[in-house]
C-alpha positions as CSV (number, residue, x, y, z in Angstrom):
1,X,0.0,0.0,0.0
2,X,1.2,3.8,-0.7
3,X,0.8,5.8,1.7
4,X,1.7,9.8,1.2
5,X,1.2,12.3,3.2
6,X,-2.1,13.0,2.1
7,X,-3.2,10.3,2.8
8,X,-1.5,9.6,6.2
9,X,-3.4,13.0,7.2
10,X,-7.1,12.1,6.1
11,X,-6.6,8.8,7.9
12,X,-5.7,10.3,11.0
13,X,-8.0,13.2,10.6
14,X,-11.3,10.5,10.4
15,X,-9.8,8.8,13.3
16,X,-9.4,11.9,15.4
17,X,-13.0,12.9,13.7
18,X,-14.7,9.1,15.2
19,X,-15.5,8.3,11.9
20,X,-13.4,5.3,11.9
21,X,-13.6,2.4,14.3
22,X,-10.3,1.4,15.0
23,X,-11.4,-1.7,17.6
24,X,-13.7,-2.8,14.6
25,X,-10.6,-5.5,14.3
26,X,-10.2,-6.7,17.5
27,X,-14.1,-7.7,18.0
28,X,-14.5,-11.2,17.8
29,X,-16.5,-14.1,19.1
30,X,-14.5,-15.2,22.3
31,X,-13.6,-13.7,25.9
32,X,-10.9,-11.7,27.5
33,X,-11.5,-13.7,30.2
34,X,-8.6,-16.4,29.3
35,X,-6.6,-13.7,28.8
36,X,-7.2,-12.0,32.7
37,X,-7.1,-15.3,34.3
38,X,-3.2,-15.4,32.5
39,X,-2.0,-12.0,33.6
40,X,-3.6,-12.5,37.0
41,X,-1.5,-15.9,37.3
42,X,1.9,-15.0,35.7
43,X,1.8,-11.5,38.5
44,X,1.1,-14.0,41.4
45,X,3.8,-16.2,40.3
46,X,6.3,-12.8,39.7
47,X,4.8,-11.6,42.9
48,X,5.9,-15.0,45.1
49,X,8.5,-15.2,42.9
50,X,10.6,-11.5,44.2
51,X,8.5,-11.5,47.0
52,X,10.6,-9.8,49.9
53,X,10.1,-12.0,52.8
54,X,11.1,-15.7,53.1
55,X,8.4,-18.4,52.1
56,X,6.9,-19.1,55.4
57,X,7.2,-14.8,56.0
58,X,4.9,-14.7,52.3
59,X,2.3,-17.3,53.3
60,X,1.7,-15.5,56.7
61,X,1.1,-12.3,54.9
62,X,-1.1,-14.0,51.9
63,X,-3.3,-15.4,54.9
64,X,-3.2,-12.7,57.0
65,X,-4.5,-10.4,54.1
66,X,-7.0,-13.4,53.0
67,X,-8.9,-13.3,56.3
68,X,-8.8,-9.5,56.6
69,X,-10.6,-9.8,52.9
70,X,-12.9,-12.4,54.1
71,X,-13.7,-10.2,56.9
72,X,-14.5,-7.1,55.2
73,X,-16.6,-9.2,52.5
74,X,-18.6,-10.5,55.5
75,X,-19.3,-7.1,57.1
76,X,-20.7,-5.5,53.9
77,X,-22.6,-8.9,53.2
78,X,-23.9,-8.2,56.4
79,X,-24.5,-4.5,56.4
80,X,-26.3,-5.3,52.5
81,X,-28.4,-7.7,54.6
82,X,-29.3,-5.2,56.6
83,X,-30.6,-2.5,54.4
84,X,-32.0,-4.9,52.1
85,X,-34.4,-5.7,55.3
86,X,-34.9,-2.2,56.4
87,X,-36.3,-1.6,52.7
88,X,-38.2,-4.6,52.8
89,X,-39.9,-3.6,56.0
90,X,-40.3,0.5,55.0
91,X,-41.5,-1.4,51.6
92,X,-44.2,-3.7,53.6
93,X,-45.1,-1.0,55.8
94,X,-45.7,1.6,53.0
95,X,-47.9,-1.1,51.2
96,X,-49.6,-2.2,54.5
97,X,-50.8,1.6,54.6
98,X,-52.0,1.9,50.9
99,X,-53.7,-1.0,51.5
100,X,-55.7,0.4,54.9
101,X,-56.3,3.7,52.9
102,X,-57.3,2.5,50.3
103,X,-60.3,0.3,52.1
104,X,-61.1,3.1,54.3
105,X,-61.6,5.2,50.9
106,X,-63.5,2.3,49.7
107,X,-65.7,2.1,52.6
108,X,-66.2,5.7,52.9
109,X,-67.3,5.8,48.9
110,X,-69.6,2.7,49.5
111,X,-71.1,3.8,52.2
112,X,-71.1,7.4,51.3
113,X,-73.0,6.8,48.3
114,X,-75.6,3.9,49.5
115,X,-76.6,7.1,52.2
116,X,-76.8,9.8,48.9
117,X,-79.3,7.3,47.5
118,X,-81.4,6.6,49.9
């Protein structure tokens, strides 16, 4: 392909403009996911690998920092738990009241209009 400066500068120009999709290429029918779950597993290996600490030293920290993950994790499961019911009972409440509004409004038209008729 020849490529002048012309060229060169209307390319760049309708990339610069949007009017070219330069990840057009790269879309295809699998997932990145393969490719996370490599990087993710050659850093831990570099990671234990130059780690700075002696291998029983590393294993202490990698639980130590485990649990303290666990931990958290558990706390906000539990403090989701908790809203979660708090909406569910504002929710049940708020509906409980429609509801008894809505009968006494019912009543109130029933019997309202059975006295304009008599």
């Amino acid at each position: 392909m020849n490529l002048d400066s012309k060229k060169a500068i209307r390319i760049a120009r309708a990339i610069l403009a949007g009017d070219v999709d330069i990840e057009a290429p790269r879309r295809r029918g699998y997932s990145n996911i393969p490719l996370f779950l490599a990087g993710l597993g050659t850093g831990l290996a570099l990671g234990v690998l130059f780690a700075p600490g002696s291998g029983e030293e590393t294993r202490m920290y990698l639980a130590d920092s485990a649990r303290q993950g666990l931990d958290k994790a558990k706390a906000k499961g539990e403090e989701f738990s908790r809203r979660a019911q708090d909406v569910v009972t504002r929710g049940k409440e708020a509906v409980s009241e429609s509801v008894d509004a809505a009968k006494q409004s019912a009543k109130q038209a029933y019997y309202g209009e059975k006295t304009n008729v008599s």
